[in-house]
C-alpha positions in Angstrom: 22.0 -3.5 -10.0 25.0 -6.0 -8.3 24.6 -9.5 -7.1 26.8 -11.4 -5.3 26.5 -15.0 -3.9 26.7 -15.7 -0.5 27.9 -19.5 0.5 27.1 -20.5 4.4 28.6 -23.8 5.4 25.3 -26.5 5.9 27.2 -29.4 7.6 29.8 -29.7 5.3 27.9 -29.1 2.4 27.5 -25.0 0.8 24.3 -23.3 0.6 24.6 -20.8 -2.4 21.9 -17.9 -2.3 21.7 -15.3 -4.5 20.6 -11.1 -3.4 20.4 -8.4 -5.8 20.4 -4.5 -4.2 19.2 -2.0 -6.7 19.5 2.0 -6.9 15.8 2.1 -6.6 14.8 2.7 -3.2 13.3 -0.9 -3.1 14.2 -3.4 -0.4 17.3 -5.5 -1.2 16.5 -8.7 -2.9 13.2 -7.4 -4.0 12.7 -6.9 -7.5 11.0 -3.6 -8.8 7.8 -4.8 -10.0 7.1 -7.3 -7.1 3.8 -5.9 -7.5 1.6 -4.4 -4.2 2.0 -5.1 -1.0 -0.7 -5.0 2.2 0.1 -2.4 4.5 -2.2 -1.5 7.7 -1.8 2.7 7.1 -2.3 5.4 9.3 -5.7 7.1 7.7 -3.5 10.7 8.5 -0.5 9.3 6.8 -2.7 9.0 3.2 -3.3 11.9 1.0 -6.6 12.0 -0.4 -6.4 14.5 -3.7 -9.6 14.0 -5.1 -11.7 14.1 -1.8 -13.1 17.6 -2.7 -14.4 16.4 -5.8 -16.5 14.0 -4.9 -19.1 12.5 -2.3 -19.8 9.5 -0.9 -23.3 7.8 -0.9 -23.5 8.0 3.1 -25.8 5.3 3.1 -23.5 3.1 1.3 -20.7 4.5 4.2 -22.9 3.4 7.1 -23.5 -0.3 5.5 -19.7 -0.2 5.3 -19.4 1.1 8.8 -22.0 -1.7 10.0 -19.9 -4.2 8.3 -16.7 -3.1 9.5 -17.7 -3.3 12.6 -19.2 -6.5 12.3 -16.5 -8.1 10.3 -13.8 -6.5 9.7 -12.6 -4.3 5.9 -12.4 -7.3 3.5 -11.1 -5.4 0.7 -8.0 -3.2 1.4 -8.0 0.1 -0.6 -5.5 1.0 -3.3 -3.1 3.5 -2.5 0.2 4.7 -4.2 3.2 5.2 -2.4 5.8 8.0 -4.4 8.5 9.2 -2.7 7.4 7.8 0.5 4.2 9.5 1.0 1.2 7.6 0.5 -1.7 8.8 -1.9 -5.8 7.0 -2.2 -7.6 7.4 -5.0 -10.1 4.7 -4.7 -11.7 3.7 -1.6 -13.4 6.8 -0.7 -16.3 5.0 1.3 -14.2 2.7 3.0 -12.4 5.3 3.7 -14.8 7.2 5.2 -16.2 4.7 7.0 -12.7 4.1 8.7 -13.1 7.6 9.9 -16.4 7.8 11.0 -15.7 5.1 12.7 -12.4 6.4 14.8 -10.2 4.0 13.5 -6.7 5.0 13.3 -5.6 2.8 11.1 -7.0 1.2 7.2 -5.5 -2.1 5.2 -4.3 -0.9 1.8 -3.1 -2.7 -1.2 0.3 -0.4 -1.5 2.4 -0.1 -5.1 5.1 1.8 -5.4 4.7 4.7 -8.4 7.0 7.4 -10.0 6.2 11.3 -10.1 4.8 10.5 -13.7 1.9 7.6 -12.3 0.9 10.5 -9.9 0.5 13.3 -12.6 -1.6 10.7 -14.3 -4.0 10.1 -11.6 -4.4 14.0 -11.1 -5.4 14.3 -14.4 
């Protein structure tokens, strides 16, 4: 990791402000464990691993759906981003709902993970 400090003139006074850029993939300035982040995903942009191992209470989806539609998702689902591509493990009847629904689009709570956090949640 480098840091440098930048100094802007501030009518005759300097501003001192201080960025770091890692080797990490994360955003300049950022530190790595800035913790989640709320992301409005496409539902076809998440991966959904477990899906074909389990099933949803579909009267629990069609409360959700009711109250989506009503009010909105009030809870974001978790999802972990590796590599770029996005993977939900939680969440399944909101989820659902969202595609029952037609909606294109779901608010996640995103962290970033390594190969290794995925292998764990496959297990």
């Amino acid at each position: 990791m480098s840091n440098f400090v930048l100094q802007l003139p501030n009518k005759l006074r300097f501003q001192s402000f201080t960025v770091s850029s890692s080797f990490n993939g994360s955003a300049p300035g950022v530190p790595q464990s800035a913790g989640p982040v709320i992301l409005e995903l496409p539902l076809d942009k998440i991966r959904r691993p477990l899906m074909r191992t389990r099933s949803n209470d579909q009267q629990k989806v069609k409360e959700l759906m009711d109250s989506i539609k009503e009010i909105g998702l009030q809870v974001p689902i978790d999802v972990l981003e590796v590599d770029g591509v996005y993977y939900g493990f939680s969440g399944c009847h909101r989820y659902e709902a969202h595609q029952q629904l037609g909606l294109p689009t779901i608010r996640c709570k995103v962290r970033r993970g390594t190969k290794e956090t995925l292998r764990h949640h496959l297990r």
